[in-house]
C-alpha positions as CSV (number, residue, x, y, z in Angstrom):
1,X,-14.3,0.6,6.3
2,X,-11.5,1.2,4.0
3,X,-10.6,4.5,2.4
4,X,-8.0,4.5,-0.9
5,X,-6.3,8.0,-1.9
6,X,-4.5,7.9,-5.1
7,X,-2.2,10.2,-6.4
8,X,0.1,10.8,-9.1
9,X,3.1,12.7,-9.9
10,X,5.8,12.9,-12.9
11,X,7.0,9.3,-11.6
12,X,5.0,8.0,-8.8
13,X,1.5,6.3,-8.1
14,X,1.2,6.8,-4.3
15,X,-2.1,5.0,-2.4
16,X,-2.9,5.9,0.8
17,X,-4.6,3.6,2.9
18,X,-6.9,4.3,5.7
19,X,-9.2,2.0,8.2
20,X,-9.5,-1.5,7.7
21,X,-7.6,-2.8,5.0
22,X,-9.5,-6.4,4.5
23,X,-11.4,-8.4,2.2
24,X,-13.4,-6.6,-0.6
25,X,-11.3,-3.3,0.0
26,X,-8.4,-5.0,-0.7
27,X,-9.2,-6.8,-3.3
28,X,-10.1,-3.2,-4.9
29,X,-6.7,-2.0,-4.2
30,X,-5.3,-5.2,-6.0
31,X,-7.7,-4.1,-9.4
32,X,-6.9,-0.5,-9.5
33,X,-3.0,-1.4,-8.7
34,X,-3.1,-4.0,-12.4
35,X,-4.7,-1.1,-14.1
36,X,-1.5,1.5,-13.9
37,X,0.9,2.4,-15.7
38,X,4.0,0.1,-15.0
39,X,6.6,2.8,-15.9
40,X,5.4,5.0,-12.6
41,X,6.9,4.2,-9.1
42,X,4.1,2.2,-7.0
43,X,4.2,4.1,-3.4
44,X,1.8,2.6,-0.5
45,X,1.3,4.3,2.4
46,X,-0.2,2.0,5.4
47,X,0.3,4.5,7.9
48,X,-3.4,4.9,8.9
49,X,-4.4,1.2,8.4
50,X,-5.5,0.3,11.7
51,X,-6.3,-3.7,10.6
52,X,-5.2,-6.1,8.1
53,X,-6.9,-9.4,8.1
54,X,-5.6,-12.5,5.7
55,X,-6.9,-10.9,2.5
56,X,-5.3,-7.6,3.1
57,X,-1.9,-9.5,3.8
58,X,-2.3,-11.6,0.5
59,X,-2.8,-8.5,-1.4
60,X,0.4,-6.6,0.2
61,X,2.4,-9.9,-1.2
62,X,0.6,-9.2,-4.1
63,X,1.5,-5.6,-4.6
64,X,5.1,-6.3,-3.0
65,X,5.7,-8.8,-6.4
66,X,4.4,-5.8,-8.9
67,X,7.6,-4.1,-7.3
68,X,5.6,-1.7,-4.4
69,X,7.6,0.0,-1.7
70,X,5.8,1.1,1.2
71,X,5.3,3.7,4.0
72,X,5.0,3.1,7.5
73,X,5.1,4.7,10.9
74,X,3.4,3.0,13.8
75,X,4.2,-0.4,15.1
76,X,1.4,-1.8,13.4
77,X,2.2,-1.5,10.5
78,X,5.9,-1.3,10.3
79,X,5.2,-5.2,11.9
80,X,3.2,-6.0,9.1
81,X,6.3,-4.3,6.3
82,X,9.1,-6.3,8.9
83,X,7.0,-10.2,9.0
84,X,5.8,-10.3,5.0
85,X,9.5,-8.3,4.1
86,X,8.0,-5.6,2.4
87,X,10.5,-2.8,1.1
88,X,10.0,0.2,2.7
89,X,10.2,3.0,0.3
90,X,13.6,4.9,0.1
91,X,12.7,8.2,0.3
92,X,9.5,9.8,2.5
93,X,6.0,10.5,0.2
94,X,4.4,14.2,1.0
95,X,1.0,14.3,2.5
96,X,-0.9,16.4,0.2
């Protein structure tokens, strides 16, 4: 099970991931990421994605091409951000 937060501020989108990030939840995360508005900073925060299978990884390529940085803190996913060469982002996203 998958579980997408999305919030926006004066210049960011920041989605928040949580559970299994695989096949028809990613592919959500891949329609609602074409749908905003490409002036606002695309912020992903894998910290509590505890899976990624094949689809998941294709769509963090995908978002990683539409110029995504991302946020993460265990192994697991700071592997995933270190083997596809995802950016991390630059400066830390609040939890609100």
């Amino acid at each position: 099970m998958l579980r997408i937060e999305m919030h926006n501020s004066v210049n960011d989108l920041i989605i928040r991931l949580e559970g299994r990030f695989t096949g028809d939840g990613a592919d959500q995360v891949r329609t609602l990421v074409m749908r905003r508005h490409a002036d606002l900073r695309l912020v992903v925060d894998l910290t509590e994605v505890t899976f990624i299978d094949a689809v998941g990884e294709e769509v963090l390529a995908f978002l990683k091409r539409f110029g995504a940085e991302f946020v993460a803190d265990t192994a697991y996913t700071l592997d995933f951000c270190e083997r596809l060469r995802l950016p991390l982002a630059r400066k830390r996203v609040s939890k609100t």
